[in-house]
Gaussian input, Z-matrix of N, CA and C with variables (Angstrom, degrees):
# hf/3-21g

backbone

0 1
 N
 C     1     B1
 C     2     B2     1     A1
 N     3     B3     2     A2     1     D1
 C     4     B4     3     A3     2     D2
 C     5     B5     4     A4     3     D3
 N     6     B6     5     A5     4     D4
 C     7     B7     6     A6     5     D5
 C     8     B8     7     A7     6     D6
 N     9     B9     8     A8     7     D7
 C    10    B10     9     A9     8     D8
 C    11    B11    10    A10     9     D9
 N    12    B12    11    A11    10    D10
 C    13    B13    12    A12    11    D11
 C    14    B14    13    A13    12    D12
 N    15    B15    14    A14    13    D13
 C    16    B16    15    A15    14    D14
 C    17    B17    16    A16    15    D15
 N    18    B18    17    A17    16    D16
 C    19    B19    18    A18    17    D17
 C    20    B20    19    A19    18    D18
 N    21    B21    20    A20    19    D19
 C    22    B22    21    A21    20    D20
 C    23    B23    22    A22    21    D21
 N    24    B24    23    A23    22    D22
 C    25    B25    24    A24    23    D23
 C    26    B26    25    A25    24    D24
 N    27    B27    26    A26    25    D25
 C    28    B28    27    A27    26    D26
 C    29    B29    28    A28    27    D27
 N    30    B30    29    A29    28    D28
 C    31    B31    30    A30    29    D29
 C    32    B32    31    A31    30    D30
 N    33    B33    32    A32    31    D31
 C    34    B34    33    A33    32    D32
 C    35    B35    34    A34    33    D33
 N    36    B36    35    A35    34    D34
 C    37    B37    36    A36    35    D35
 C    38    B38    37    A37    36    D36
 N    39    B39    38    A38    37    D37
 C    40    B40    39    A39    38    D38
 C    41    B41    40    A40    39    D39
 N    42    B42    41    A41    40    D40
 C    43    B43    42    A42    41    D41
 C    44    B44    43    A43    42    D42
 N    45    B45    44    A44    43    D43
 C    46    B46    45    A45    44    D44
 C    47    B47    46    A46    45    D45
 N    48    B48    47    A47    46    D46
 C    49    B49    48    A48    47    D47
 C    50    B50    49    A49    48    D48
 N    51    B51    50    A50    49    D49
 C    52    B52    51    A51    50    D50
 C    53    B53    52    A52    51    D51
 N    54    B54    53    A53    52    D52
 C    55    B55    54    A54    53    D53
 C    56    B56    55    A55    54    D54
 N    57    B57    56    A56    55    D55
 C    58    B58    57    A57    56    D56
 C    59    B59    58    A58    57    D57
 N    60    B60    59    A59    58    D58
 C    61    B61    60    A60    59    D59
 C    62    B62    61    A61    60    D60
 N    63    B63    62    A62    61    D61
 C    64    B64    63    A63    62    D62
 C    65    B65    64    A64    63    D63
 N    66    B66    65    A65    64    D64
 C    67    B67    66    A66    65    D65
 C    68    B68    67    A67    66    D66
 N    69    B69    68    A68    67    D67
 C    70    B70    69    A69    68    D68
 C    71    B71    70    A70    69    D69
 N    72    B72    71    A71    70    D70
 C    73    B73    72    A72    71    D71
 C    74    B74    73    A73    72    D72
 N    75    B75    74    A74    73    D73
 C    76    B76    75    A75    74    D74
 C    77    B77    76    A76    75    D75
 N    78    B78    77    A77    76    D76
 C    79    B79    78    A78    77    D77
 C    80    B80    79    A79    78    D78
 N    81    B81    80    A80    79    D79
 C    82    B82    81    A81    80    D80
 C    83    B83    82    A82    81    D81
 N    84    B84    83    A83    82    D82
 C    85    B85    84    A84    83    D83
 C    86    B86    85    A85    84    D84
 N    87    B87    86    A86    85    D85
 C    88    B88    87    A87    86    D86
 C    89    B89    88    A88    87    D87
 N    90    B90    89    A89    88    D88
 C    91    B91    90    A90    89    D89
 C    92    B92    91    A91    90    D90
 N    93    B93    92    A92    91    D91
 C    94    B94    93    A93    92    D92
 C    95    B95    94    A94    93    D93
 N    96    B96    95    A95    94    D94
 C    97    B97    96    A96    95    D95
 C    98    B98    97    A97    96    D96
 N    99    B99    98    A98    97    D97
 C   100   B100    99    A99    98    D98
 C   101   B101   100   A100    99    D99
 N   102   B102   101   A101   100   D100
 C   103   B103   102   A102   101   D101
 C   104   B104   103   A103   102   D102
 N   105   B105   104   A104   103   D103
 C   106   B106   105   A105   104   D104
 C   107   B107   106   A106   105   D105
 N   108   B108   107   A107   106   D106
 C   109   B109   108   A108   107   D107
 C   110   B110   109   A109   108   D108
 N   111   B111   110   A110   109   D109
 C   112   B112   111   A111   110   D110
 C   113   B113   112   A112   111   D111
 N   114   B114   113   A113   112   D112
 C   115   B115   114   A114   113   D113
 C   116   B116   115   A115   114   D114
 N   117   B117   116   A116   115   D115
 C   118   B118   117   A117   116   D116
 C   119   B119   118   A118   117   D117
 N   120   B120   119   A119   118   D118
 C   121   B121   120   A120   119   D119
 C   122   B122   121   A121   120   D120
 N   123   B123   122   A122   121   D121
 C   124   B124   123   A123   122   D122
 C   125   B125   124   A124   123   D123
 N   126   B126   125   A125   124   D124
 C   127   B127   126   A126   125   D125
 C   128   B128   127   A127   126   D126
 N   129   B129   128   A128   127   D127
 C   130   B130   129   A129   128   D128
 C   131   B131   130   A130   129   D129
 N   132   B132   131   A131   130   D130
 C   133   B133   132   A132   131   D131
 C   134   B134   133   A133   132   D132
 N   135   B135   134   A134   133   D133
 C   136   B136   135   A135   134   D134
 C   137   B137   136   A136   135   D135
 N   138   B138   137   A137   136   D136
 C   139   B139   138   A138   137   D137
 C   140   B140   139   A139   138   D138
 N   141   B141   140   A140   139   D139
 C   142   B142   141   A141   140   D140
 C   143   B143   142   A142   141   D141
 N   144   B144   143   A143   142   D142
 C   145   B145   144   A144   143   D143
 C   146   B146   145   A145   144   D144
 N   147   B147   146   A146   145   D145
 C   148   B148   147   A147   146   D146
 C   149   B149   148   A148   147   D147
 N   150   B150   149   A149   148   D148
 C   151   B151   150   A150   149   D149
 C   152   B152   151   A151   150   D150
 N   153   B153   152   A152   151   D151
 C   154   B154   153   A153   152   D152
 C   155   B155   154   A154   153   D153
 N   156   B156   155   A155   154   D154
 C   157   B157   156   A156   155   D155
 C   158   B158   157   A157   156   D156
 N   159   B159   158   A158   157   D157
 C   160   B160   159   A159   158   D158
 C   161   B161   160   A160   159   D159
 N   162   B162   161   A161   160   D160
 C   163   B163   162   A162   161   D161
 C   164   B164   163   A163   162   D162
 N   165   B165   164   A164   163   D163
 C   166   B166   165   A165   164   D164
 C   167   B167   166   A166   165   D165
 N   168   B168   167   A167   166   D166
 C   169   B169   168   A168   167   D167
 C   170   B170   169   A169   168   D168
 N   171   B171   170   A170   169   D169
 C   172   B172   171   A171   170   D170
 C   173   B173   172   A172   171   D171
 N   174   B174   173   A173   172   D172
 C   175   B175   174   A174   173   D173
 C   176   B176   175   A175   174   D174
 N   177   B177   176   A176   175   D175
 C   178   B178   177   A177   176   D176
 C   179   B179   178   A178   177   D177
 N   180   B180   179   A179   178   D178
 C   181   B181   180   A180   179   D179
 C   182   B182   181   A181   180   D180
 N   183   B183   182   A182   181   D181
 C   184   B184   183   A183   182   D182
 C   185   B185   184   A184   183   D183
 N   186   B186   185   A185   184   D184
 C   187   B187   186   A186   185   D185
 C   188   B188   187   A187   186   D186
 N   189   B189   188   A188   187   D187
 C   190   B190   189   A189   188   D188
 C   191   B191   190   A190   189   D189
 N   192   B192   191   A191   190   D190
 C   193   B193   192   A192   191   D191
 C   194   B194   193   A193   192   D192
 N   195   B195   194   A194   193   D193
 C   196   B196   195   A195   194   D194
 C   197   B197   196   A196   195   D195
 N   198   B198   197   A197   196   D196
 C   199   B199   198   A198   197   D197
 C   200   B200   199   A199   198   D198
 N   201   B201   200   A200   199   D199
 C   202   B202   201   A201   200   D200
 C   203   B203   202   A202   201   D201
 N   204   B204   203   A203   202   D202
 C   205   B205   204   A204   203   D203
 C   206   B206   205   A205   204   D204
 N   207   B207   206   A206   205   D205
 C   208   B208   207   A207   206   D206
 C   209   B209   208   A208   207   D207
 N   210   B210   209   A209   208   D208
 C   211   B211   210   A210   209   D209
 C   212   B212   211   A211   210   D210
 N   213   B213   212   A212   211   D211
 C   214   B214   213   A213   212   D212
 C   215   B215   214   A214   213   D213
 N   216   B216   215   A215   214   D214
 C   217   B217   216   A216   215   D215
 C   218   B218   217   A217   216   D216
 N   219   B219   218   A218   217   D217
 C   220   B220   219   A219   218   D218
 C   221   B221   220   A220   219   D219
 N   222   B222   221   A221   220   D220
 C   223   B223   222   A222   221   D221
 C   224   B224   223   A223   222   D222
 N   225   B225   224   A224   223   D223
 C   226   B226   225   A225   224   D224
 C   227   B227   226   A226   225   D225
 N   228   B228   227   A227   226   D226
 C   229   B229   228   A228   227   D227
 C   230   B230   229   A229   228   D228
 N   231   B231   230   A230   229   D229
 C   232   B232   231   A231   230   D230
 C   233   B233   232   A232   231   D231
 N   234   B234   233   A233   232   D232
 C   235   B235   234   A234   233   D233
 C   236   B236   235   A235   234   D234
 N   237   B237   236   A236   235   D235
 C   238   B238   237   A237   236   D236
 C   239   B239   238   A238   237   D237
 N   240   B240   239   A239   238   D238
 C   241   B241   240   A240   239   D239
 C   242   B242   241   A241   240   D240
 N   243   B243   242   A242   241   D241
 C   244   B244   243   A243   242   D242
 C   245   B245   244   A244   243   D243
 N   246   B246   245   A245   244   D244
 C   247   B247   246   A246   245   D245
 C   248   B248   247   A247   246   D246
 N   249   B249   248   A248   247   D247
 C   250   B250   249   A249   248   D248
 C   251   B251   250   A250   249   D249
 N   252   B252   251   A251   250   D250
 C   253   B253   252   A252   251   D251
 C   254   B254   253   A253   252   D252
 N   255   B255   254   A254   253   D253
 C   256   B256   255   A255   254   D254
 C   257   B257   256   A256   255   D255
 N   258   B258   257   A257   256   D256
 C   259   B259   258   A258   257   D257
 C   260   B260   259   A259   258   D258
 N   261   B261   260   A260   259   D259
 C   262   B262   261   A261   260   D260
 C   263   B263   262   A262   261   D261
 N   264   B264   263   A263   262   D262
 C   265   B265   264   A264   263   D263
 C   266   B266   265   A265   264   D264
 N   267   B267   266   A266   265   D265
 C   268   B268   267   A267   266   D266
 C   269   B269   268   A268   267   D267
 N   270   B270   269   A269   268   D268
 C   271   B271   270   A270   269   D269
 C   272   B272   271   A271   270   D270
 N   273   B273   272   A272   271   D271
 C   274   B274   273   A273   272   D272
 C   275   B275   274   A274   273   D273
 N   276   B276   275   A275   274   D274
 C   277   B277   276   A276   275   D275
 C   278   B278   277   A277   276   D276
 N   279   B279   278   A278   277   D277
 C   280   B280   279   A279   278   D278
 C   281   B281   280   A280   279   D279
 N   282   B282   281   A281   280   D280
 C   283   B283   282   A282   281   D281
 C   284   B284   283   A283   282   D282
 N   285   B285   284   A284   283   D283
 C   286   B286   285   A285   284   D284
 C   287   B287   286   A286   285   D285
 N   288   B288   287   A287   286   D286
 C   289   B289   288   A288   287   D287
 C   290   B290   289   A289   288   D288
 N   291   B291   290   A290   289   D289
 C   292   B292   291   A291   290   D290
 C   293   B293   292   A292   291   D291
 N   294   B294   293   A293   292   D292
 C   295   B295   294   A294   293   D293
 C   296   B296   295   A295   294   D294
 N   297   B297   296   A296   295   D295
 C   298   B298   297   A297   296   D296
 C   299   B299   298   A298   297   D297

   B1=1.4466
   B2=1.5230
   B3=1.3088
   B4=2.2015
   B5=1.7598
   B6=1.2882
   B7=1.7891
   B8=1.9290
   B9=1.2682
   B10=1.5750
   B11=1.3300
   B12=1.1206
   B13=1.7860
   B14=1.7891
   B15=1.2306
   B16=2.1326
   B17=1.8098
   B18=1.0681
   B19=1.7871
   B20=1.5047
   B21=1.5184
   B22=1.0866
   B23=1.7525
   B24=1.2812
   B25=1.5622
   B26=2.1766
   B27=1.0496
   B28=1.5606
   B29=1.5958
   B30=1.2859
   B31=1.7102
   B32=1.4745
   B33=1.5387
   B34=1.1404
   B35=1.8253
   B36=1.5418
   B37=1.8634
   B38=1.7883
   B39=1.5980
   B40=1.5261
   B41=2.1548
   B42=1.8184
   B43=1.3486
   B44=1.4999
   B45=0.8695
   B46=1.3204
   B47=2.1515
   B48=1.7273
   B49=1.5657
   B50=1.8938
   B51=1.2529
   B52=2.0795
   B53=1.4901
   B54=1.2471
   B55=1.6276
   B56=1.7157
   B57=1.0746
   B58=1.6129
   B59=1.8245
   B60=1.3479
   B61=1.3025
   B62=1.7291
   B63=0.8652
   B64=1.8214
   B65=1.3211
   B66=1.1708
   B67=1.3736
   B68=2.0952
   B69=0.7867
   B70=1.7215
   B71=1.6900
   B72=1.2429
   B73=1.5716
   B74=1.4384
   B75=1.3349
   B76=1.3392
   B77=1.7248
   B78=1.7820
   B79=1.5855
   B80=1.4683
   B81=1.2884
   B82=1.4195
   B83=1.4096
   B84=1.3363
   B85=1.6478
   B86=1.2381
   B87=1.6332
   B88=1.5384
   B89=1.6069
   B90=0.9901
   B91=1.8330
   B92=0.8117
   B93=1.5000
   B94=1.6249
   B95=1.5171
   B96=2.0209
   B97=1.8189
   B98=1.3943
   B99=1.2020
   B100=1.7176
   B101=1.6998
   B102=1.2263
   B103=1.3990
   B104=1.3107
   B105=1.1566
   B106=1.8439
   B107=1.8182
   B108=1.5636
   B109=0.8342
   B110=1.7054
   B111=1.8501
   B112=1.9596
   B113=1.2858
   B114=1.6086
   B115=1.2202
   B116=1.2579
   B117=1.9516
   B118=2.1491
   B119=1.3594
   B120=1.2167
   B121=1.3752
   B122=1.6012
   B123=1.2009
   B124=1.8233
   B125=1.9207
   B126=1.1266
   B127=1.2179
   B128=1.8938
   B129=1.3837
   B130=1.4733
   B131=2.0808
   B132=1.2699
   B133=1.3586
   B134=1.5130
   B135=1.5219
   B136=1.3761
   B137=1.8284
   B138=0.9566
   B139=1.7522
   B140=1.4222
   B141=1.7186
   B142=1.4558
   B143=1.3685
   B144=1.6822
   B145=1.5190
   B146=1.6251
   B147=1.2047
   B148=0.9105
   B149=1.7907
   B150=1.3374
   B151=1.6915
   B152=1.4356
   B153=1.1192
   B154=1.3239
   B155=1.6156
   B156=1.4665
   B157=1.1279
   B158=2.7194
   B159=1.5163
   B160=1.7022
   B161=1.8212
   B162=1.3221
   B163=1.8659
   B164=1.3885
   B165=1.2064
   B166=1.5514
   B167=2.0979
   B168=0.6689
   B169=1.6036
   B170=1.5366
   B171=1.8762
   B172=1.5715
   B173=1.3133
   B174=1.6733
   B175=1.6648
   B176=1.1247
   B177=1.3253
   B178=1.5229
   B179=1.7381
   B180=1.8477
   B181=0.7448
   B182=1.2793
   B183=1.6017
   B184=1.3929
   B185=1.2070
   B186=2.2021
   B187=1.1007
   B188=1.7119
   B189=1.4425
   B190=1.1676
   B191=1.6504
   B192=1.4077
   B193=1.1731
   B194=1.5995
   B195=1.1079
   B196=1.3050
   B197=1.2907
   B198=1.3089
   B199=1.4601
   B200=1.3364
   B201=1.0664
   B202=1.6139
   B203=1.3955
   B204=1.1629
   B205=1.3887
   B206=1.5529
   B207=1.2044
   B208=1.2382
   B209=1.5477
   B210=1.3273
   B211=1.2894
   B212=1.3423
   B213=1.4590
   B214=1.2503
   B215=1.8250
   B216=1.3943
   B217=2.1377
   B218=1.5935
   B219=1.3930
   B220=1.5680
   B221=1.6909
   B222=1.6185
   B223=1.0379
   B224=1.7598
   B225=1.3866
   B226=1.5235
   B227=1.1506
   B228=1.2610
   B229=1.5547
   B230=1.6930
   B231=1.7083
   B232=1.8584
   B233=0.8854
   B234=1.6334
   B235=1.8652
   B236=1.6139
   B237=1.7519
   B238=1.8608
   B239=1.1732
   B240=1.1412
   B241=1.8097
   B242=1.8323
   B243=1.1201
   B244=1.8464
   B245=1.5931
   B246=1.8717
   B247=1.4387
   B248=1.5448
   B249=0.7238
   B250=1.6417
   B251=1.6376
   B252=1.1712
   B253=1.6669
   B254=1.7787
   B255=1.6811
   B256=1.6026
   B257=1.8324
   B258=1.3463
   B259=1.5855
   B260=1.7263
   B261=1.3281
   B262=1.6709
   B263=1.4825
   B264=1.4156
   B265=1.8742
   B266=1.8078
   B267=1.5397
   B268=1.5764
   B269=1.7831
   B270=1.5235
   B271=1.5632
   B272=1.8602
   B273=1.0554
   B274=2.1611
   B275=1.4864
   B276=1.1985
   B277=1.3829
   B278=1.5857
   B279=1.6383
   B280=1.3360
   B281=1.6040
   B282=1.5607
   B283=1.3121
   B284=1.3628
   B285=1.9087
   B286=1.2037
   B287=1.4959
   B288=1.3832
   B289=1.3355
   B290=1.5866
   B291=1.0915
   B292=1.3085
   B293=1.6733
   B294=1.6554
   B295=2.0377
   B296=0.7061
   B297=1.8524
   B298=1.6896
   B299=1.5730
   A1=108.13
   A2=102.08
   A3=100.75
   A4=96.47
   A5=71.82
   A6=103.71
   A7=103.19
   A8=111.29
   A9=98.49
   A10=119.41
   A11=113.55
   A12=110.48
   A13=114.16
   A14=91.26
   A15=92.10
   A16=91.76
   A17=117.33
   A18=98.02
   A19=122.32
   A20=119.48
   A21=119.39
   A22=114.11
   A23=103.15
   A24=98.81
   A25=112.16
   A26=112.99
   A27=91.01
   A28=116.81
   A29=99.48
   A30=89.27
   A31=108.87
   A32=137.14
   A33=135.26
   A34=119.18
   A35=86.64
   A36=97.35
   A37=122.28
   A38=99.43
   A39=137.25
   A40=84.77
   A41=110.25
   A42=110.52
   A43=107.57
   A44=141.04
   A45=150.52
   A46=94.29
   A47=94.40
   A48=108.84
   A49=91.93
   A50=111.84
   A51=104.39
   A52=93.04
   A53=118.79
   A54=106.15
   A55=100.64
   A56=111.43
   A57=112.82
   A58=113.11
   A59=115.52
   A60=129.15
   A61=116.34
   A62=116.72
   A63=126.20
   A64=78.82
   A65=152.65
   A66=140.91
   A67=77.62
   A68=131.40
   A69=142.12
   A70=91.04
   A71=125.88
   A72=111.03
   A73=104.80
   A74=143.10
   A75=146.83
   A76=120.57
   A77=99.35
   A78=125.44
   A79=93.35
   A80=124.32
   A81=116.56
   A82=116.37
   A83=142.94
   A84=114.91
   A85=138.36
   A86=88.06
   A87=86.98
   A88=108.65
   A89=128.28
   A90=126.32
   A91=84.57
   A92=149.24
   A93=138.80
   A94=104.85
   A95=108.11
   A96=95.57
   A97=117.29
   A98=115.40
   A99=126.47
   A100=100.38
   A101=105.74
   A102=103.22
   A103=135.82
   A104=95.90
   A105=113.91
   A106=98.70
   A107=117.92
   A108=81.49
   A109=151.14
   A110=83.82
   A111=108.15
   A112=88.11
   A113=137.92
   A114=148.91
   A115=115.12
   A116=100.38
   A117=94.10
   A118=101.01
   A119=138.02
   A120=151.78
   A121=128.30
   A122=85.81
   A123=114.18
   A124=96.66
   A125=103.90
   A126=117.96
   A127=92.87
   A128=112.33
   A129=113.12
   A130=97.85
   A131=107.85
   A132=116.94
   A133=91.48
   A134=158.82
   A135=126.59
   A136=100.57
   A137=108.01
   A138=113.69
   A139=117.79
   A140=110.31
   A141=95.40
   A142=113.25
   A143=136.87
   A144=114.73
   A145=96.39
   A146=156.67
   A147=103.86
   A148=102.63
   A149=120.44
   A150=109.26
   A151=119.22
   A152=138.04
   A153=137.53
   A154=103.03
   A155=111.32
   A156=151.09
   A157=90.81
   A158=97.08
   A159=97.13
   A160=84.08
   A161=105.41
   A162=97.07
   A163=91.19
   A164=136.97
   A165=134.46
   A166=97.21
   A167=126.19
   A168=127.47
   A169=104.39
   A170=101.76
   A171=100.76
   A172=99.19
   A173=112.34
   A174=91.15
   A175=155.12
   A176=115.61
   A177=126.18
   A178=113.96
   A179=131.73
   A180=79.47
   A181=133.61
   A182=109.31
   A183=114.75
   A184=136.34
   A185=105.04
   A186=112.13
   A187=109.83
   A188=144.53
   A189=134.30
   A190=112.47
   A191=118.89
   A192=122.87
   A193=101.82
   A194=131.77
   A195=115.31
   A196=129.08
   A197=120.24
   A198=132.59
   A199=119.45
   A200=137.53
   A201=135.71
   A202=89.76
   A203=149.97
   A204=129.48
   A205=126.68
   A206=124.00
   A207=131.51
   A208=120.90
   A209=126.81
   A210=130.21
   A211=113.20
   A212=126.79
   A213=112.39
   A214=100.96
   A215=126.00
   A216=102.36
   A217=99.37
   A218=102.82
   A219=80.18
   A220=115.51
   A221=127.75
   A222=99.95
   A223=126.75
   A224=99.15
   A225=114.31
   A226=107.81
   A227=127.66
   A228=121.24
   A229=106.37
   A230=109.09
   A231=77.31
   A232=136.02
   A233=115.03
   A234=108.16
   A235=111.38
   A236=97.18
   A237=95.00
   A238=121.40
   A239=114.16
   A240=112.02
   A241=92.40
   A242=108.45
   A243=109.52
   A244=102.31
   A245=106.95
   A246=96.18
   A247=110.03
   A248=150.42
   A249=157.17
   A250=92.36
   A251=130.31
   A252=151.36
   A253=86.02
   A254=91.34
   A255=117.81
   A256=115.76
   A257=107.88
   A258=113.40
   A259=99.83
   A260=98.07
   A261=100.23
   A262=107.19
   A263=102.82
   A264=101.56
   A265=88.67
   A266=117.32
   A267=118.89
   A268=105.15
   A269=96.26
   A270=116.10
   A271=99.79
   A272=88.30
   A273=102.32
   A274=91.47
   A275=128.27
   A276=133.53
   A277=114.86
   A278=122.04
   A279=122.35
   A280=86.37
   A281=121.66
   A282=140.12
   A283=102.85
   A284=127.44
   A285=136.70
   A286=99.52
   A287=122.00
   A288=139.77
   A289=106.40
   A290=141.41
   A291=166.98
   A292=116.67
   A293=82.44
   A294=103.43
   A295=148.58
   A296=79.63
   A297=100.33
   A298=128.22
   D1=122.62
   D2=174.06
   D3=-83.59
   D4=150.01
   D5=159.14
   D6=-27.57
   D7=173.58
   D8=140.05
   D9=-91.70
   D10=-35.14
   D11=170.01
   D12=-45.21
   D13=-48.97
   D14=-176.77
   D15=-61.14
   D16=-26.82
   D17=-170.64
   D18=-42.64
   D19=126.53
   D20=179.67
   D21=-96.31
   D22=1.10
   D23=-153.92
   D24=-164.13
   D25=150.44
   D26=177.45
   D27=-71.10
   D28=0.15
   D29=178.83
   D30=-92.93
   D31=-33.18
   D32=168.46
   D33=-47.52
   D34=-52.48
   D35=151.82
   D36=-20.54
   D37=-83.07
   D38=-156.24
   D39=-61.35
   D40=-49.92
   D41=172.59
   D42=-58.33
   D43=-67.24
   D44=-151.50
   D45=-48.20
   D46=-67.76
   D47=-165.76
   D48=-53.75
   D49=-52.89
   D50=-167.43
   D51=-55.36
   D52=-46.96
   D53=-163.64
   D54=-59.90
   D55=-56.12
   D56=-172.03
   D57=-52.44
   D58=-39.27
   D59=168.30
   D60=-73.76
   D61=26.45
   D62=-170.11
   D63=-135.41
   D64=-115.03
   D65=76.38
   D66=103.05
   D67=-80.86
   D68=-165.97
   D69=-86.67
   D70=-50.29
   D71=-173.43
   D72=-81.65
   D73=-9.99
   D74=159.12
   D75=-59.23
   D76=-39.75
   D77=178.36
   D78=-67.99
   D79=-69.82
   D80=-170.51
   D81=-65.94
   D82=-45.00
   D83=142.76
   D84=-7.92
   D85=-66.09
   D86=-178.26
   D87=-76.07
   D88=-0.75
   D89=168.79
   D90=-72.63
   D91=-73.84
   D92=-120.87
   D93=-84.58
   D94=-20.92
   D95=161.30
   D96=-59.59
   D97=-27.00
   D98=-173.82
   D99=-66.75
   D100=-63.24
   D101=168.96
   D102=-27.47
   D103=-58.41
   D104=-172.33
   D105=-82.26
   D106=-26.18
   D107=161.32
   D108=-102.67
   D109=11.66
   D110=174.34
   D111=-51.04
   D112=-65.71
   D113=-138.92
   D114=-36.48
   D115=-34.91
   D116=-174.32
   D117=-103.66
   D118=26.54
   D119=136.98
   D120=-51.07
   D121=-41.01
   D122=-163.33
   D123=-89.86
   D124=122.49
   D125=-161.51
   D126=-81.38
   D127=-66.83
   D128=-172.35
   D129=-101.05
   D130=-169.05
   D131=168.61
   D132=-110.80
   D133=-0.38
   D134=153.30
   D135=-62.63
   D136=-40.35
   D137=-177.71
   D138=-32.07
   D139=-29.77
   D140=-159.24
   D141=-92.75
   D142=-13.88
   D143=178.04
   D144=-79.65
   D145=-19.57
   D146=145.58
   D147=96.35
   D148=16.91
   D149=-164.23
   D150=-70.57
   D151=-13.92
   D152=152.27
   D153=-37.41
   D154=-93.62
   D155=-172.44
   D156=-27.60
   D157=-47.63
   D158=-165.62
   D159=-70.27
   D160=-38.31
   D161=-155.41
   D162=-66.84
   D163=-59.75
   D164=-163.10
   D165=-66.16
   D166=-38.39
   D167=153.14
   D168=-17.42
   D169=-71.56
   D170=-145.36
   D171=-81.59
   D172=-25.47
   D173=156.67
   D174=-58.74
   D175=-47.51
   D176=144.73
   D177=-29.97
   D178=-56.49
   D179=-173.04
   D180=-108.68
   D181=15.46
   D182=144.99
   D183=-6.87
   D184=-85.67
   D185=159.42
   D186=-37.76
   D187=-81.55
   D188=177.89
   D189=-3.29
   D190=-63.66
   D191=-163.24
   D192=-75.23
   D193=-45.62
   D194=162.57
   D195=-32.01
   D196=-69.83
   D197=156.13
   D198=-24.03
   D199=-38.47
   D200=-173.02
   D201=-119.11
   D202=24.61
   D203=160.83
   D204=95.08
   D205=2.26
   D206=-163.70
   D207=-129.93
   D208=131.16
   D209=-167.86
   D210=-29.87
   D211=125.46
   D212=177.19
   D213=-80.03
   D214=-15.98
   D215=171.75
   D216=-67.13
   D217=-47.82
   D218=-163.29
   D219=-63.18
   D220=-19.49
   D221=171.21
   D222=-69.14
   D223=-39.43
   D224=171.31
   D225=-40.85
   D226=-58.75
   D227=-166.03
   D228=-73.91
   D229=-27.63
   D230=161.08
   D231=-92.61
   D232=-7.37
   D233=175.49
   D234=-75.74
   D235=-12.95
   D236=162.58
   D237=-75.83
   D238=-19.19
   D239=175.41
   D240=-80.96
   D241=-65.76
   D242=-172.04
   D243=-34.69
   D244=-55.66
   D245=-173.15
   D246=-66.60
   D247=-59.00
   D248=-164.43
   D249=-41.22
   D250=-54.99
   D251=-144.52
   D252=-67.53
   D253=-68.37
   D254=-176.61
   D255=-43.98
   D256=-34.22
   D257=-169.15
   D258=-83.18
   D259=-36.20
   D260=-165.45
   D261=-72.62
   D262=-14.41
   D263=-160.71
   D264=-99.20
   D265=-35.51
   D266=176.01
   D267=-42.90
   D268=-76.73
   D269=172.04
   D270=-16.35
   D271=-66.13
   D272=-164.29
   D273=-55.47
   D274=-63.84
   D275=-169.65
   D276=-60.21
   D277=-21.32
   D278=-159.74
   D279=-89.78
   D280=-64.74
   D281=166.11
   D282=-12.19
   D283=-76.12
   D284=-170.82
   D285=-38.78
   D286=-74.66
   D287=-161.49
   D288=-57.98
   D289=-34.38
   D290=136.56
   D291=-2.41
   D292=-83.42
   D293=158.81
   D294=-139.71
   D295=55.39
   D296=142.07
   D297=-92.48

């Protein structure tokens, strides 16, 4: 994968963005082992969102988005969609493991 600066062309581009986006849906997999495995941590299922724990999140990654250049709402608002996504699928997964 080039730089974007080395890009010679829109397809080195179009390579560059799929690799980086493979690359982010691989990252969130591997979060959701993290997830599943908060789950036997978590004593009840009210336990798992956790809102202390999301608000100090969206600050951090705010600040993050500052740092690299990028709106800190729009990042907030997607680790609120990711987190919301992430709690509902824990919940489902804690439940499964639960009663079984």
């Amino acid at each position: 994968m080039k730089s974007p600066e080395q890009c010679a062309d829109l397809q080195d581009v179009r390579t560059g963005i799929d690799t980086i986006d493979r690359q982010i849906v691989t990252l969130l997999g591997e979060r959701l082992r993290y997830v599943h495995a908060a789950a036997a941590f978590k004593p009840t299922v009210e336990s798992i969102p956790a809102p202390e724990r999301v608000a100090a999140m969206m600050v951090e990654r705010r600040s993050w988005a500052v740092e690299v250049g990028l709106p800190p709402d729009f990042v907030a608002g997607l680790f609120a969609k990711i987190t919301d996504w992430y709690i509902a699928t824990q919940t489902a997964y804690w439940r499964a493991r639960r009663d079984a």
